[in-house]
Backbone as XML, in Angstrom:
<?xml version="1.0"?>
<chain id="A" units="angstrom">
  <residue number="1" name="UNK">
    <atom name="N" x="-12.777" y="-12.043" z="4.029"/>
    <atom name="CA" x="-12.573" y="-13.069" z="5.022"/>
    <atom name="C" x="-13.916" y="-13.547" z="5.538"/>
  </residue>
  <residue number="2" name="UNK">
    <atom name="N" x="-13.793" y="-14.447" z="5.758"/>
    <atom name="CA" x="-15.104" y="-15.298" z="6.166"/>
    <atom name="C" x="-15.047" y="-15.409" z="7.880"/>
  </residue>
  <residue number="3" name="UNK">
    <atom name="N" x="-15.673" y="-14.766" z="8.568"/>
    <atom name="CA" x="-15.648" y="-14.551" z="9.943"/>
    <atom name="C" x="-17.076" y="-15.619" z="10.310"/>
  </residue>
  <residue number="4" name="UNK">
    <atom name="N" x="-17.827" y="-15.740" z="9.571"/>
    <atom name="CA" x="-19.703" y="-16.585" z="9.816"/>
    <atom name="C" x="-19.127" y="-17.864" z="11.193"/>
  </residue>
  <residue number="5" name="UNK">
    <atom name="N" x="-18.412" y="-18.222" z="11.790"/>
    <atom name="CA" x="-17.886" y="-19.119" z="12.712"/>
    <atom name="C" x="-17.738" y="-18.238" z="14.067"/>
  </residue>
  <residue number="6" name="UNK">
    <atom name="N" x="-17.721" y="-17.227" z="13.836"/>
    <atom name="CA" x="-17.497" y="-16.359" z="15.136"/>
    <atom name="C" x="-19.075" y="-15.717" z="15.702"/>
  </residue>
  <residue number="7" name="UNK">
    <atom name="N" x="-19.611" y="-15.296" z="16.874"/>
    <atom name="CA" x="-20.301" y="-14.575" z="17.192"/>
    <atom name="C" x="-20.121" y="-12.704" z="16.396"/>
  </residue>
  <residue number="8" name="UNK">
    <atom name="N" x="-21.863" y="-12.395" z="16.815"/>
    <atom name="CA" x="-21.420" y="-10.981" z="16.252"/>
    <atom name="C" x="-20.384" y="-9.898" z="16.739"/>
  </residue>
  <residue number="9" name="UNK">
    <atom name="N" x="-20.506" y="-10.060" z="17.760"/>
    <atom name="CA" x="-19.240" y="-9.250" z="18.682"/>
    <atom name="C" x="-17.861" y="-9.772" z="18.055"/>
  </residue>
  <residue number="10" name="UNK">
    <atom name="N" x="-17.539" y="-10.807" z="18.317"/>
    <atom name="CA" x="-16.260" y="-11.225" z="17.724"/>
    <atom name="C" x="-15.808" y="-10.980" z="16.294"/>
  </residue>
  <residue number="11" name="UNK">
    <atom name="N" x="-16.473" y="-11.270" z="15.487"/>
    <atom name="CA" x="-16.984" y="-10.378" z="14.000"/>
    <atom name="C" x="-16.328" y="-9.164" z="13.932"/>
  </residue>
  <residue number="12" name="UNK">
    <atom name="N" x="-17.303" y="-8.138" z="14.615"/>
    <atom name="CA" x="-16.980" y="-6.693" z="14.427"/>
    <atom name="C" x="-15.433" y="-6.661" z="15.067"/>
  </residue>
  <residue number="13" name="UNK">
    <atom name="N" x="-15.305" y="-6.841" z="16.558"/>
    <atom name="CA" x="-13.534" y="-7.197" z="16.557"/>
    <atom name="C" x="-12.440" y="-7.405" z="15.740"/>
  </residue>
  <residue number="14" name="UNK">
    <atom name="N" x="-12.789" y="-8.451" z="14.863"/>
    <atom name="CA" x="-12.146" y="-9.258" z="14.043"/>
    <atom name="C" x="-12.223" y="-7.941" z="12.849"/>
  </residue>
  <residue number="15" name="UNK">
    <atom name="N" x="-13.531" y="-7.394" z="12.579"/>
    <atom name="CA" x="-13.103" y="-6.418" z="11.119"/>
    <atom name="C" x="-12.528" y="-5.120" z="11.799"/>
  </residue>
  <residue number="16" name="UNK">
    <atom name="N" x="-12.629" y="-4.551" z="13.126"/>
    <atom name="CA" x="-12.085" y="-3.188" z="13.312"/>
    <atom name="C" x="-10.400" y="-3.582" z="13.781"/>
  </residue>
  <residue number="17" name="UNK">
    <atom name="N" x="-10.106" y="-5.114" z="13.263"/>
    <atom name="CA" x="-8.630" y="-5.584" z="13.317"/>
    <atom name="C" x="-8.023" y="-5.436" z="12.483"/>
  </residue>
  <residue number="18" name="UNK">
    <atom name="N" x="-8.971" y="-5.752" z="11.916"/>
    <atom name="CA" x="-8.119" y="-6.142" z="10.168"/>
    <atom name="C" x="-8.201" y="-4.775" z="9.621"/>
  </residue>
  <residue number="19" name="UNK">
    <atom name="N" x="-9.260" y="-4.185" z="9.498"/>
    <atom name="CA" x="-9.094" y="-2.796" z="9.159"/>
    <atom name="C" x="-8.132" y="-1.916" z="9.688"/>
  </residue>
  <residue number="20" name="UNK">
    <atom name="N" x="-8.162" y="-1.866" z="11.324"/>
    <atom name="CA" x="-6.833" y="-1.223" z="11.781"/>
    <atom name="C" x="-5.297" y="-1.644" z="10.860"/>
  </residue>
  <residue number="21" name="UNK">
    <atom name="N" x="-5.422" y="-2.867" z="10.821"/>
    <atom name="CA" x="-3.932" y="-3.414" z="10.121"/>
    <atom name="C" x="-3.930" y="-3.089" z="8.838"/>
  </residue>
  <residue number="22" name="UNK">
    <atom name="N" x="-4.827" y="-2.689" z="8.376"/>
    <atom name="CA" x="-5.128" y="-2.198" z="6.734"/>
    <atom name="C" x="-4.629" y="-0.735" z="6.123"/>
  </residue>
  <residue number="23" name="UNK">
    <atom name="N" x="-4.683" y="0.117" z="7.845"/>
    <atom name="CA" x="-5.037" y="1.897" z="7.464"/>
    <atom name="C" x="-3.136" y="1.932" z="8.177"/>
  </residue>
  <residue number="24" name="UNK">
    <atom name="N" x="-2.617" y="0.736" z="8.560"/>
    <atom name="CA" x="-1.034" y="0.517" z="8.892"/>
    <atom name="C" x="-0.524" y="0.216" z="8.140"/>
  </residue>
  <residue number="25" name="UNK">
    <atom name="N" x="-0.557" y="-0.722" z="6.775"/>
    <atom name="CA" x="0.189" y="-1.055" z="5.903"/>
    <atom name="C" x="0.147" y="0.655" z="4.826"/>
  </residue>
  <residue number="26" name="UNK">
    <atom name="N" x="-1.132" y="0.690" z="4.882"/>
    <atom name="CA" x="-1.225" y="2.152" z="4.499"/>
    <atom name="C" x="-0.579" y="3.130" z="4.026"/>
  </residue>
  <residue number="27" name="UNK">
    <atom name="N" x="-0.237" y="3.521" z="5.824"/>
    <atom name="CA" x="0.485" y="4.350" z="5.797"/>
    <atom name="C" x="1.817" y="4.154" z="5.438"/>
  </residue>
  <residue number="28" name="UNK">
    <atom name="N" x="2.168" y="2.590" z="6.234"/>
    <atom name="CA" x="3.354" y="2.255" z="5.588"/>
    <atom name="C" x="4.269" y="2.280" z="4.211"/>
  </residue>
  <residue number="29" name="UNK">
    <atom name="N" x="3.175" y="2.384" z="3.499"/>
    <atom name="CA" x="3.492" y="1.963" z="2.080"/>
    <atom name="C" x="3.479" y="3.611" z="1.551"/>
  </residue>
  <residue number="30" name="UNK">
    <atom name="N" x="2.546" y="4.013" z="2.084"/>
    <atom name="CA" x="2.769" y="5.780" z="1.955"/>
    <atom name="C" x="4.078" y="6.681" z="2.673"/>
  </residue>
  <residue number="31" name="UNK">
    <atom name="N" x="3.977" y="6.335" z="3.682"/>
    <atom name="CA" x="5.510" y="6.721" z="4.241"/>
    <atom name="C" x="6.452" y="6.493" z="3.569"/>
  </residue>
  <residue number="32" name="UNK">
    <atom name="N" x="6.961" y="5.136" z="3.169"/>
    <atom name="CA" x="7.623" y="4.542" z="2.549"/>
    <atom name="C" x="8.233" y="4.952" z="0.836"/>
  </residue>
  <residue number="33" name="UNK">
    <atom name="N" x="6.892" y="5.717" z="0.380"/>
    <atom name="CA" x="7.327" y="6.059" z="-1.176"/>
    <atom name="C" x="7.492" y="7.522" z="-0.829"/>
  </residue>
  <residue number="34" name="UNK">
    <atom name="N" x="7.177" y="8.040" z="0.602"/>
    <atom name="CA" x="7.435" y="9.975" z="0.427"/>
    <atom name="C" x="8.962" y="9.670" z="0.439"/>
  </residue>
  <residue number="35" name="UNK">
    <atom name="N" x="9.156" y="9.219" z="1.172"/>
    <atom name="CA" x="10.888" y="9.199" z="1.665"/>
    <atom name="C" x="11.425" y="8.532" z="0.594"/>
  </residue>
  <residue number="36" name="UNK">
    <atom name="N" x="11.472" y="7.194" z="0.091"/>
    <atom name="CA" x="12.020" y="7.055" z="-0.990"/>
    <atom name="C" x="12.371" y="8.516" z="-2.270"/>
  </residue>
  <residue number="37" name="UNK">
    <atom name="N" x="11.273" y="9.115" z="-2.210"/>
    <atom name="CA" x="11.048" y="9.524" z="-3.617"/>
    <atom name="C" x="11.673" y="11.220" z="-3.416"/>
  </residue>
  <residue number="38" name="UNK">
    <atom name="N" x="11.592" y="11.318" z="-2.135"/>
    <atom name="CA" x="12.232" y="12.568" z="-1.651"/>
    <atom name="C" x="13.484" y="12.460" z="-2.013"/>
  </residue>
  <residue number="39" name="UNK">
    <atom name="N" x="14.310" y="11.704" z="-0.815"/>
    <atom name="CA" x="15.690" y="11.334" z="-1.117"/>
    <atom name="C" x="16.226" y="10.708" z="-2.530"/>
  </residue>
  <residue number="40" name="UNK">
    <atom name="N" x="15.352" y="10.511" z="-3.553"/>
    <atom name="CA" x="15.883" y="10.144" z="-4.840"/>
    <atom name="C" x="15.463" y="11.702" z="-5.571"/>
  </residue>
  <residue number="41" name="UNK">
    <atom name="N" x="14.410" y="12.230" z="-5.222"/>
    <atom name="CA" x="14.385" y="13.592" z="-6.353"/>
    <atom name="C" x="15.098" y="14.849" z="-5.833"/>
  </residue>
  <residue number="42" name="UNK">
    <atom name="N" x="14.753" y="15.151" z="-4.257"/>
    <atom name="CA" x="15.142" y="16.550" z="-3.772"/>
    <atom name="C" x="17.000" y="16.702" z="-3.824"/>
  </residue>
  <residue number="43" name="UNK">
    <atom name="N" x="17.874" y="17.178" z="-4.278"/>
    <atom name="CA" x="18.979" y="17.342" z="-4.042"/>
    <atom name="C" x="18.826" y="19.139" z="-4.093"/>
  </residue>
  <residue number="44" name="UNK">
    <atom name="N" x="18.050" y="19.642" z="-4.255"/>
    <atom name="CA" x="18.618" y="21.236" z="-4.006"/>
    <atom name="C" x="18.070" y="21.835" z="-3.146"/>
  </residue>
  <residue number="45" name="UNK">
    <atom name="N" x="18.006" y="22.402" z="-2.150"/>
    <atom name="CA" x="17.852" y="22.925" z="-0.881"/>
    <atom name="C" x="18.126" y="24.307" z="-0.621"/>
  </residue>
  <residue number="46" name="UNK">
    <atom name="N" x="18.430" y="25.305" z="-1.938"/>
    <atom name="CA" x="18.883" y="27.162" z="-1.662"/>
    <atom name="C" x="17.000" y="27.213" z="-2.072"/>
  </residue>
  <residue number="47" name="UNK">
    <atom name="N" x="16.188" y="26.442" z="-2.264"/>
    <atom name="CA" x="15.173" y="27.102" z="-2.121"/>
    <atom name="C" x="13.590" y="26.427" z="-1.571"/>
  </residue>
  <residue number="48" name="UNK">
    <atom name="N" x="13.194" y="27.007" z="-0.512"/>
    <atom name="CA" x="11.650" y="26.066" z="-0.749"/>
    <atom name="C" x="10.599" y="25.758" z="-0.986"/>
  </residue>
  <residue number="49" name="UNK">
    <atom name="N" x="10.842" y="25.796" z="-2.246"/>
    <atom name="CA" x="10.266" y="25.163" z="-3.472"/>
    <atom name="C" x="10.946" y="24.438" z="-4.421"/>
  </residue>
  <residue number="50" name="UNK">
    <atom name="N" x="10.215" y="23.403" z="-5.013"/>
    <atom name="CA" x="10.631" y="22.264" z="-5.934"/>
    <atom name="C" x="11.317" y="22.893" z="-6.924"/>
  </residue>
  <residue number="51" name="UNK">
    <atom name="N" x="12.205" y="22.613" z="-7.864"/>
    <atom name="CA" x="12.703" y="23.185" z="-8.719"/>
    <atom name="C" x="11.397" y="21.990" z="-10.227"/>
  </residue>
  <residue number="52" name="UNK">
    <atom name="N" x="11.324" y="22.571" z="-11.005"/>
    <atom name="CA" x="10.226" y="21.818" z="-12.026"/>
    <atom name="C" x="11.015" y="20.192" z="-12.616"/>
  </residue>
  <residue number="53" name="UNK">
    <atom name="N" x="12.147" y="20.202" z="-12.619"/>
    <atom name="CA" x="13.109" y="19.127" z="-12.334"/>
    <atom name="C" x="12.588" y="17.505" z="-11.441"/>
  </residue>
  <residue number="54" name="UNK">
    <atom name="N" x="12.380" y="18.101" z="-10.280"/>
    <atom name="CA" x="12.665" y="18.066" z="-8.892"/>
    <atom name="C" x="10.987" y="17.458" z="-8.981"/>
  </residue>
  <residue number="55" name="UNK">
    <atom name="N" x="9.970" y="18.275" z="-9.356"/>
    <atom name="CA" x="8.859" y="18.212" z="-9.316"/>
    <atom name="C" x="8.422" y="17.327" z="-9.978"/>
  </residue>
  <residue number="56" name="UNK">
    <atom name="N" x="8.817" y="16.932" z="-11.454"/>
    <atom name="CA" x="8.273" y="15.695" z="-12.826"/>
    <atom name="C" x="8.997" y="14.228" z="-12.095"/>
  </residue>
  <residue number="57" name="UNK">
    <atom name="N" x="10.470" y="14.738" z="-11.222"/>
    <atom name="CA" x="10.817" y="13.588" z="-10.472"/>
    <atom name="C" x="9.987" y="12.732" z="-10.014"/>
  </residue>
  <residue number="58" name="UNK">
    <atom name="N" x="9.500" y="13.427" z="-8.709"/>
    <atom name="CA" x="8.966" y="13.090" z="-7.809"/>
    <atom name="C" x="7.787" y="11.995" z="-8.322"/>
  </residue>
  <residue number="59" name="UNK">
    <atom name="N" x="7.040" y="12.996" z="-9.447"/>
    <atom name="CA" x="5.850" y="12.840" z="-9.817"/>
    <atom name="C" x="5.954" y="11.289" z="-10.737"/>
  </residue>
  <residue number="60" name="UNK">
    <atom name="N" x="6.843" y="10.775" z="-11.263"/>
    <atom name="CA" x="7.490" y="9.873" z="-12.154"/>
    <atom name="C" x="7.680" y="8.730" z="-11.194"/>
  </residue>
  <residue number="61" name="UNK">
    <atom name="N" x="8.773" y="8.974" z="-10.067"/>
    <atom name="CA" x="8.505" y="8.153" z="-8.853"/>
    <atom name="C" x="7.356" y="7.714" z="-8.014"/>
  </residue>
  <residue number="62" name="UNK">
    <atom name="N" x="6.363" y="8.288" z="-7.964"/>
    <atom name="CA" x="5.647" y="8.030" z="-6.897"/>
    <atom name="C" x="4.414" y="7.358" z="-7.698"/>
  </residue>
  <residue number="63" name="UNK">
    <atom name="N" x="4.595" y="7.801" z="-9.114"/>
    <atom name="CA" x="3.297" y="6.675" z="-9.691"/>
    <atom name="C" x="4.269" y="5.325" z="-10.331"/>
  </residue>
  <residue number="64" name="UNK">
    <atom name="N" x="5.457" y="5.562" z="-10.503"/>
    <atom name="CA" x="6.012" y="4.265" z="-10.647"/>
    <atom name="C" x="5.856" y="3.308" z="-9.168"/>
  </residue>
  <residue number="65" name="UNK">
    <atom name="N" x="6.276" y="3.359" z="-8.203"/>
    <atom name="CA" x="6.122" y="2.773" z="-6.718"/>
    <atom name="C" x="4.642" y="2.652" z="-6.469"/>
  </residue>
  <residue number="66" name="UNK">
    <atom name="N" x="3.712" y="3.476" z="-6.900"/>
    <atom name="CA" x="1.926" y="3.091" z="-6.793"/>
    <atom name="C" x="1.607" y="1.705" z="-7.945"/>
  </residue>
  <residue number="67" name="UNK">
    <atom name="N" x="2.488" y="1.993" z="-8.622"/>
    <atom name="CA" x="1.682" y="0.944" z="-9.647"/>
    <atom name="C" x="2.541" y="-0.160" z="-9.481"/>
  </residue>
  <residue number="68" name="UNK">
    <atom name="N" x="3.501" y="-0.157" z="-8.740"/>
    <atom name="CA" x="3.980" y="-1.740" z="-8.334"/>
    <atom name="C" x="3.560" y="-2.058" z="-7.631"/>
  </residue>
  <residue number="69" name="UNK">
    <atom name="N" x="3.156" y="-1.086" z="-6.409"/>
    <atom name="CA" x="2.127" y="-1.292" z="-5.426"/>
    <atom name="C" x="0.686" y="-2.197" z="-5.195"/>
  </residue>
  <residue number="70" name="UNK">
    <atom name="N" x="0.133" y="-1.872" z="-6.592"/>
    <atom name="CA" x="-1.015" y="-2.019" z="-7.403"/>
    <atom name="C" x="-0.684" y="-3.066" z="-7.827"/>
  </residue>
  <residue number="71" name="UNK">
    <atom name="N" x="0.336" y="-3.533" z="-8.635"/>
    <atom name="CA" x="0.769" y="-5.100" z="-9.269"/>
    <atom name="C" x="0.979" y="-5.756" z="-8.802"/>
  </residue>
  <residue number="72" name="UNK">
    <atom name="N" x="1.287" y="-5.649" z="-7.590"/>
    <atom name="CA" x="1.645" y="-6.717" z="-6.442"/>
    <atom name="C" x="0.700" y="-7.445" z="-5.652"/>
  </residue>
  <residue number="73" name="UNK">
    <atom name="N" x="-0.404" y="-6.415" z="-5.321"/>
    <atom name="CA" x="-1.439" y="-6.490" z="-4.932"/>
    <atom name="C" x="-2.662" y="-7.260" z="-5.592"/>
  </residue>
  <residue number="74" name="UNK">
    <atom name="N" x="-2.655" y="-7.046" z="-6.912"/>
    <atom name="CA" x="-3.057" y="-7.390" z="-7.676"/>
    <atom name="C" x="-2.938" y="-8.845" z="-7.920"/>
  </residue>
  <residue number="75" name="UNK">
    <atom name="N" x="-1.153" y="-9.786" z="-8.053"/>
    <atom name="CA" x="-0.604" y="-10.908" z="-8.056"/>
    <atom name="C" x="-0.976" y="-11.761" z="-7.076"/>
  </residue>
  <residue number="76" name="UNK">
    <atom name="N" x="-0.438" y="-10.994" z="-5.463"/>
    <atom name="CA" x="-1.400" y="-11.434" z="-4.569"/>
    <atom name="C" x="-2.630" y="-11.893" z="-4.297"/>
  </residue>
  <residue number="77" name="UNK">
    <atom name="N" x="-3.309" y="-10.771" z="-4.975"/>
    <atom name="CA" x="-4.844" y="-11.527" z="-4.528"/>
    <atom name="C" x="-5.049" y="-12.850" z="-5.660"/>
  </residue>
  <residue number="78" name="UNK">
    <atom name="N" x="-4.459" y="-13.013" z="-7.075"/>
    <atom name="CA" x="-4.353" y="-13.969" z="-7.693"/>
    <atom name="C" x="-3.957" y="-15.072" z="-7.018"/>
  </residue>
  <residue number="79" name="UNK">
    <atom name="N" x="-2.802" y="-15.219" z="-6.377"/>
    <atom name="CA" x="-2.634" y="-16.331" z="-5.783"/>
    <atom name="C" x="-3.374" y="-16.330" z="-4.843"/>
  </residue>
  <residue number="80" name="UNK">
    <atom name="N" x="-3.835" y="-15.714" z="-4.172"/>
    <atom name="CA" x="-4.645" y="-16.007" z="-2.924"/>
    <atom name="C" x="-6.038" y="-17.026" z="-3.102"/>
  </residue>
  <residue number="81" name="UNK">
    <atom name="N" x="-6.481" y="-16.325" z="-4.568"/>
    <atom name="CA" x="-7.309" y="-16.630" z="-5.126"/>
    <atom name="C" x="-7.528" y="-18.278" z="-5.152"/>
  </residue>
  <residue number="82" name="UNK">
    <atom name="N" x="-6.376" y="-18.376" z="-5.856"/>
    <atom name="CA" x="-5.859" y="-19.901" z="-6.432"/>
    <atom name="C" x="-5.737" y="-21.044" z="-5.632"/>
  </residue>
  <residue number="83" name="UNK">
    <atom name="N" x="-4.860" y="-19.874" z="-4.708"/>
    <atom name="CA" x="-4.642" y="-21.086" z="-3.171"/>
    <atom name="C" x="-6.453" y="-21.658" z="-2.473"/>
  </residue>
  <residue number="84" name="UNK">
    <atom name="N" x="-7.204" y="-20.768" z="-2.311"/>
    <atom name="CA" x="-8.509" y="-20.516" z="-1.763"/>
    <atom name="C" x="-9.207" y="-21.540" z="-2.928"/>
  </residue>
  <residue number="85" name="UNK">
    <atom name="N" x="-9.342" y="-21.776" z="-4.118"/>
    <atom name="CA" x="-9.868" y="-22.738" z="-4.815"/>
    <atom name="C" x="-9.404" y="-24.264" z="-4.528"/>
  </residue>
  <residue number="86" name="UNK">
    <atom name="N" x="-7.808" y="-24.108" z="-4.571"/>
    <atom name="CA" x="-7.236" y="-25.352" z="-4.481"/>
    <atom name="C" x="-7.612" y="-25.810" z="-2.869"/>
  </residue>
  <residue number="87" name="UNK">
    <atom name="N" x="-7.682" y="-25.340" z="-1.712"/>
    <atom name="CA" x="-8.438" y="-25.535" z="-0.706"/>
    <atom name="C" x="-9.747" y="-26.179" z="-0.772"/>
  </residue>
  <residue number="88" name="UNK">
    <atom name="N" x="-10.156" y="-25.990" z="-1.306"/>
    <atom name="CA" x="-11.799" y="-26.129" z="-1.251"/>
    <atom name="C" x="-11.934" y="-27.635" z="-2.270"/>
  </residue>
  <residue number="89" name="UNK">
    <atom name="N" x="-10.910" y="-27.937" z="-2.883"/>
    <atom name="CA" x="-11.049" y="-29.490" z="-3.677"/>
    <atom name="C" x="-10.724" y="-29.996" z="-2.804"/>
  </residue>
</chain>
């Protein structure tokens, strides 16, 4: 983001904002795939510990949901990209 219109104070504001909102989607998106991936792998509960089942689950889920994560993100900044060129004509 291009902040150069603002003073330096306002600046640093502006990035310990965006950063705050950054370490929130974060977590969000981390919260978001424990619980998903729990409630889709854990169904046995006589013990606590993962059953090896239970465990390749999880593990299958949570890099499938990272890498859409990642693709999305990825698409995004493409268009962002695009939009930000077509601006500037």
């Amino acid at each position: 983001m291009d902040f150069s219109q603002y003073s330096p104070a306002e600046q640093a504001q502006l990035q310990r904002v965006f950063e705050k909102k950054q370490m929130t989607d974060f977590i969000k998106m981390y919260s978001g795939i424990v619980e998903k991936c729990f409630t889709s792998c854990c169904n046995d509960f006589t013990s606590k510990s993962l059953t090896s089942k239970e465990d390749a689950c999880i593990a299958n889920c949570a890099d499938k949901l990272l890498k859409h994560a990642e693709r999305v993100g990825s698409r995004f900044a493409e268009q962002n990209a695009e939009a930000m060129k077509d601006a500037q004509r």
